[in-house]
N, C-alpha and C positions, 0 to 999 in steps of 0.2 A: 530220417523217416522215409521208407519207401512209400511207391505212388500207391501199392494195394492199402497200405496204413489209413488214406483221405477216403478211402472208400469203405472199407470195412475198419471200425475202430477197436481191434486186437487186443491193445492196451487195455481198454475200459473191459471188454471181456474177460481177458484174462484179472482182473480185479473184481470179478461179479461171485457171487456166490456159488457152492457148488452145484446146485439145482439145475438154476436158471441158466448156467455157466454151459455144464454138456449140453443142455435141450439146443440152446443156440449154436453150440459149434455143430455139432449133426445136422444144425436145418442150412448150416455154411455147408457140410463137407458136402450132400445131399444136392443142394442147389449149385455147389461148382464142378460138381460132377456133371449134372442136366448139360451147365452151360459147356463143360469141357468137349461133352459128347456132342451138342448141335456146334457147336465152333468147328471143330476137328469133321464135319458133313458140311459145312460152308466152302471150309476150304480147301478139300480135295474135289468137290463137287466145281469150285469157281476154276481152278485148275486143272483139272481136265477138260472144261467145255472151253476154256481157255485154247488149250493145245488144238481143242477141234474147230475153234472159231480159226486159228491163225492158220492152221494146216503142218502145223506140227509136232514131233513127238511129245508126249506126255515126259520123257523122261529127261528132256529138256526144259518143260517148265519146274518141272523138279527142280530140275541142279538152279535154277535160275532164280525167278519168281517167289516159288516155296522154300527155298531153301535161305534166301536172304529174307525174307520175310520174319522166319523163325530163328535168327541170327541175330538179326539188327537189336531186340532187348538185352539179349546175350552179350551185345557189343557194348551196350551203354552200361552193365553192370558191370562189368570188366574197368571199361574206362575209369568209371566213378571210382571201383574199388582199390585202382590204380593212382587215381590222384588224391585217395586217404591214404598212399600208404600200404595198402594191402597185397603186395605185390605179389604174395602166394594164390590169392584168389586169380586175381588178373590172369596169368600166365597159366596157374594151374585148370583156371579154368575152360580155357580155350585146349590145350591138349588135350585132356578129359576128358573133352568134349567130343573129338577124334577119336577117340577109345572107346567111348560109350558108343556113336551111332553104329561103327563098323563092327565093333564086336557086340554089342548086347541086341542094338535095335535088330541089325542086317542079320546076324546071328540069330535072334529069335523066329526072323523073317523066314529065312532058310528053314527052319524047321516047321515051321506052320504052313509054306504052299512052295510049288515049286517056281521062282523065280525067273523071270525074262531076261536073257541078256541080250542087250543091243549091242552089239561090237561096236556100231558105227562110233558112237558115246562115250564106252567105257574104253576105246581104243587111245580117244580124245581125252575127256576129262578124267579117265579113270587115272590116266597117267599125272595131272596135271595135280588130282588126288596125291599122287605116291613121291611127285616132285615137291609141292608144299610140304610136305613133312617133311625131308629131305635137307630143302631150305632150312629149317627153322632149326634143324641142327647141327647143317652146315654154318649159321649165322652164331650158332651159340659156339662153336669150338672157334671159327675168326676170332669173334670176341672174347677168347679166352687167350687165345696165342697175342690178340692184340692189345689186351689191358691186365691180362694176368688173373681175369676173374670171369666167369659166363654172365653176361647180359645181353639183352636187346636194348640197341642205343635209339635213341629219337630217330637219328637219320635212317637207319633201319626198318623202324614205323614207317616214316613216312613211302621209303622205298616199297614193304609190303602193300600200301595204302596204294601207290601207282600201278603197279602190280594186279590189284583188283580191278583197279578200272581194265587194263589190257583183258583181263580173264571175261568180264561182262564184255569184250567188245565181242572178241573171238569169240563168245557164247552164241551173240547171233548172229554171225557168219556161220559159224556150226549150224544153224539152226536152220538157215537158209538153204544152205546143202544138204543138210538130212531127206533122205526119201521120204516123203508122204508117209505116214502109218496107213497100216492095213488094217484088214478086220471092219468087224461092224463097227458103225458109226453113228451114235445115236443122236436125238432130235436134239439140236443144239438150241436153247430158248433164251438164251442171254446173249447181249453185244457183247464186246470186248471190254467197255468200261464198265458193265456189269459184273462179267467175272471178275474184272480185276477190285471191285468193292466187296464181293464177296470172299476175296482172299485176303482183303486188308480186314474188314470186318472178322472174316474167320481167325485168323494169326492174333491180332488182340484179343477175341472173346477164348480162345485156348490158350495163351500164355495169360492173361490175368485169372482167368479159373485157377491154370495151375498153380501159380502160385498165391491164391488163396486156399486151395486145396488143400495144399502143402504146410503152411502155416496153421490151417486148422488143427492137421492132424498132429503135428508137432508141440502143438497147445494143448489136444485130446492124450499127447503120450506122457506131458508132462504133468497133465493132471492124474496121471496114473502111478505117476511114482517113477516112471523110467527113465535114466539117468539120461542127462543131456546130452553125456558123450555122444552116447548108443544112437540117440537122434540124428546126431551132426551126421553122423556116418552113414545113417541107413533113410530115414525120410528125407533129411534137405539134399542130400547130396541126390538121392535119388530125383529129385525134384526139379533140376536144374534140365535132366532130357525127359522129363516127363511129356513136353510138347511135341520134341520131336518123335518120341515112344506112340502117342496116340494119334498121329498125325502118319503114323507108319501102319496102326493096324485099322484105322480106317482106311487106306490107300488099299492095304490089304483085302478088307470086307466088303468094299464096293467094286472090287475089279479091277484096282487101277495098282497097280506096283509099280508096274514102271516110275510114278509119282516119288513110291518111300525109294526107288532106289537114286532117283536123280537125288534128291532131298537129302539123302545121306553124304552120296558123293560131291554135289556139291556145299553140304553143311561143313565137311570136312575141308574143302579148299579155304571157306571163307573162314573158316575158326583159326585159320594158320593167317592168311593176308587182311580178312575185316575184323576180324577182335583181335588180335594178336597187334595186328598192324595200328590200328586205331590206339589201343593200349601206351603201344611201346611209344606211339607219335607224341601222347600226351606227357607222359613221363617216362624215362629209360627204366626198363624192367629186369632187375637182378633174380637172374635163375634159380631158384631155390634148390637144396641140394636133395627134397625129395620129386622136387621134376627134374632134375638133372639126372639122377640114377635112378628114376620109377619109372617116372611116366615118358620121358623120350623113348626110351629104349620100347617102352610095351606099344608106343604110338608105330614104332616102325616095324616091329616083328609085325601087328597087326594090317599095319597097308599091305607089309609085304606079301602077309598070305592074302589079302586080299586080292592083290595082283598074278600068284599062285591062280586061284581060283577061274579069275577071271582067264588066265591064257590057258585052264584043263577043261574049261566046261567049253559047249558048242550054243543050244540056243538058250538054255537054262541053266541056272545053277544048281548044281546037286544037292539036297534036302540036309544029307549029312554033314556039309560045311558047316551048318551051325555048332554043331560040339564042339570044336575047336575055337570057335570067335568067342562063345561061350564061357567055353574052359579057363579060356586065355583072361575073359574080363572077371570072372570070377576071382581070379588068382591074383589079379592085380590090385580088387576090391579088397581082398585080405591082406595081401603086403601092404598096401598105404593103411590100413587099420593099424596096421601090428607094426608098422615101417619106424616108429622111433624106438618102442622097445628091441628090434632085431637088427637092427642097422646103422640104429645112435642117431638116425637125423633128426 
């Protein structure tokens, strides 16, 4: 039983009649929308006056703050799903997870405003971006020459897990050297312990919405008749970056992107060293053969145009980069659909 289960009881709803049964899921999906949207205003709200209370950039509390914040459930679902056994979640999940913010989120990003690049940043972590992935499939071909089969061994875990700690140190060493932001600076009315409850407040009140959101509506498709494959595929899987999705175009409608792009870029580092790492620490994780031939390969085509991007643009990213991060995730959504009919896995 998941923790949204003690909160909302699912179960007993989905055994209620059909009446009484939609009228409740609507006043769920309704009310964790409210709480999705004031969540998703807490916590780009607490992280930016963050950045302005410390005197740093924004697109450093991004990669940092916001970005492990919206990780850390991600992590413990992984874990859990990794010590039942479920080791296509674990794993596939954390790749995915790279695939989804840089091509759906960053990529919708791009085409709805024009985006800020900080070099100073994406110079630093952007790399650090393109190396984690890197990693994790230089770790899977070792361990293929080394046992005859791709996993992530425990010791491996633990190593990405050391690993993170070095990346949060060098974060604020980074952060120390960054130049002052410019620009207006508006009336900062919170401490720093305040932000920082507004951003733990905000990150649980938007990952628990969502996924009650999520389960609502999955309840709402199955009382319609529509098959549960088509769910799996298209609402829960959607469901898993729904936090970082709304956490992206609120960054975006209040002015602050720099926010979705740290947030991106550093969601991507940690999905490769804290869930990945954390994962692989608790039980060694055998690479399944549709992350082996899907989703590695679309993880690195996708950094790597990201890294494209990043060394052709000057102070912005160009609007049209998104059709391609787009295209890209589109295309991958439909091979893992169709991936055991066309490919036998």
């Amino acid at each position: 039983m998941e923790f949204i289960d003690y909160i909302i009881p699912f179960e007993r709803i989905a055994a209620m009649s059909t009446g009484p049964q939609v009228l409740l899921i609507l006043v769920i999906i309704g009310a964790s929308l409210a709480v999705l949207t004031k969540g998703a205003d807490w916590l780009v709200d607490g992280a930016a006056q963050l950045a302005y209370r410390l005197g740093i950039s924004k697109i450093i509390v991004g990669a940092t703050v916001v970005s492990l914040g919206t990780t850390t459930p991600e992590t413990a679902v992984s874990v859990l799903a990794a010590l039942r056994g479920e080791i296509g979640i674990a794993l596939g999940n954390a790749v995915g997870s790279v695939i989804c913010d840089t091509g759906l989120i960053f990529g919708l990003g791009c085409l709805l405003t024009r985006l800020p690049l900080d070099r100073f940043i994406l110079n630093r972590h952007g790399w650090l971006q393109f190396g984690s992935g890197l990693l994790l499939v230089f770790l899977v071909v070792i361990s293929t020459a080394v046992y005859g089969a791709p996993v992530i061994t425990r010791p491996m875990g633990v190593m990405l897990l050391c690993l993170l700690a070095g990346y949060m140190f060098i974060s604020i060493r980074w952060a120390r050297n960054h130049p002052n932001p410019t620009g207006d600076i508006p009336a900062v009315t919170h401490s720093v312990t305040a932000c920082m409850m507004m951003i733990i407040v905000g990150v649980f009140m938007v990952v628990f919405s969502a996924q009650a959101l999520i389960r609502s509506v999955a309840l709402l498709c199955n009382l319609l008749g529509i098959p549960e494959a088509v769910v799996a595929a298209t609402v829960v899987a959607f469901g898993t970056s729904l936090p970082e999705l709304v956490t992206a175009l609120t960054s975006i409608r209040k002015g602050h992107p720099e926010i979705m792009i740290g947030n991106i870029v550093g969601a991507d580092i940690l999905n490769v060293l804290f869930v990945t790492g954390a994962s692989a620490a608790a039980v060694a994780l055998p690479v399944p053969a549709e992350v082996l031939r899907i989703h590695l390969p679309t993880m690195i085509l996708i950094l790597l145009l990201f890294r494209i991007f990043i060394y052709t643009s000057r102070d912005h990213f160009r609007r049209w980069y998104g059709i391609p991060l787009l295209a890209i995730y589109a295309a991958f959504i439909i091979v893992s659909y169709f991936a055991r009919g066309i490919v036998g896995l």
